[in-house]
N, C-alpha and C positions, 0 to 999 in steps of 0.2 A: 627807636632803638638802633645801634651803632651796629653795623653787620661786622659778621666775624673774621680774620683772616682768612677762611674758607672759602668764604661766600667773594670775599674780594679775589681772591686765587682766580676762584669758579666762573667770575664773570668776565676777567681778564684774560683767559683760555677761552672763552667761548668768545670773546670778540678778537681775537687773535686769529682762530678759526673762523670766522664771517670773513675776516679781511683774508683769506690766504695767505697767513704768516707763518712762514716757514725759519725755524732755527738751523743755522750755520755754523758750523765749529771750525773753531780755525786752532791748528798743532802749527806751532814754529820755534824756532832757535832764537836764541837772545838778541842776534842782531836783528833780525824779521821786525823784535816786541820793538827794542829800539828805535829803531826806524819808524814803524808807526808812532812812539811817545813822540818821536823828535817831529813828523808830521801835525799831531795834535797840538803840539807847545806851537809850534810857527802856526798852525791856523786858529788857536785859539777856541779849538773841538774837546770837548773833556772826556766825550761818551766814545768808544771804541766801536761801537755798531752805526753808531753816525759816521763817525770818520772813514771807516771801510765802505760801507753805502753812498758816500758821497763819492770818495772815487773810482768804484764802479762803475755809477752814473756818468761822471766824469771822461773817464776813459770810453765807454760804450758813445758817448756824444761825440769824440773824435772819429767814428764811424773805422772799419777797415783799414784806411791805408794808413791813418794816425795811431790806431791803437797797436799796431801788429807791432812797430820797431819797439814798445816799449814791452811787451807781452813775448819777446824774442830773449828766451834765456841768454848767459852768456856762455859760449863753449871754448875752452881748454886747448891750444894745438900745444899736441906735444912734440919735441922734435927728439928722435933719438941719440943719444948720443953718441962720438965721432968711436971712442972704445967699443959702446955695444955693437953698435953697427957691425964693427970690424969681427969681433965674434960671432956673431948672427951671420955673415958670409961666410966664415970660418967652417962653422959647423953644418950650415944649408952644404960645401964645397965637400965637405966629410960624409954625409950623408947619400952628395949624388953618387962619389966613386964608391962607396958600399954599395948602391942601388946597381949601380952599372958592374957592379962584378959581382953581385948576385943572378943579375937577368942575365950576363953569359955564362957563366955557372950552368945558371936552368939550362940555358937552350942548349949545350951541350949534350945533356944528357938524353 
């Protein structure tokens, strides 16, 4: 007799659980999915849990000092601009002589 979806379900979860298999969810942006298709197509991986498990493995065999430059987001320097700047002095300059003729003010009294 042919077992039922159930029973195939049922044994496929209980040996998922023997091996300690744990599911992973992964949320990204179009170019993240991209990125992995375009990995896929050049290695010739069709399954997306293979191809992310592989380079896990991957990267984790580069040990420390190979994996960290790839694992190193990229960061942003922003430089301010030459106008903002010039206002941002402007009004820090406006500020202190308001401070400074507050605090004689006080101590005046």
């Amino acid at each position: 007799m042919a077992k039922s979806n159930a029973d195939r379900s049922a044994k496929a979860a209980a040996k998922r659980k023997e091996r300690g298999e744990e599911e992973i969810r992964l949320h990204c942006l179009p170019g993240t999915r991209q990125a992995l298709a375009d990995l896929m197509v050049w290695s010739g991986i069709e399954e997306q849990g293979e191809a992310i498990t592989l380079m896990i493995h991957n990267l984790h065999g580069l040990g420390p000092r190979g994996a960290l430059p790839l694992l190193t987001p990229p960061r942003h320097e922003y430089v301010i601009p030459e106008n903002v700047s010039r206002k941002l002095k402007l009004a820090y300059r406006q500020q202190e002589l308001r401070h400074s003729g507050d605090c004689a003010a006080s101590s005046k009294i």
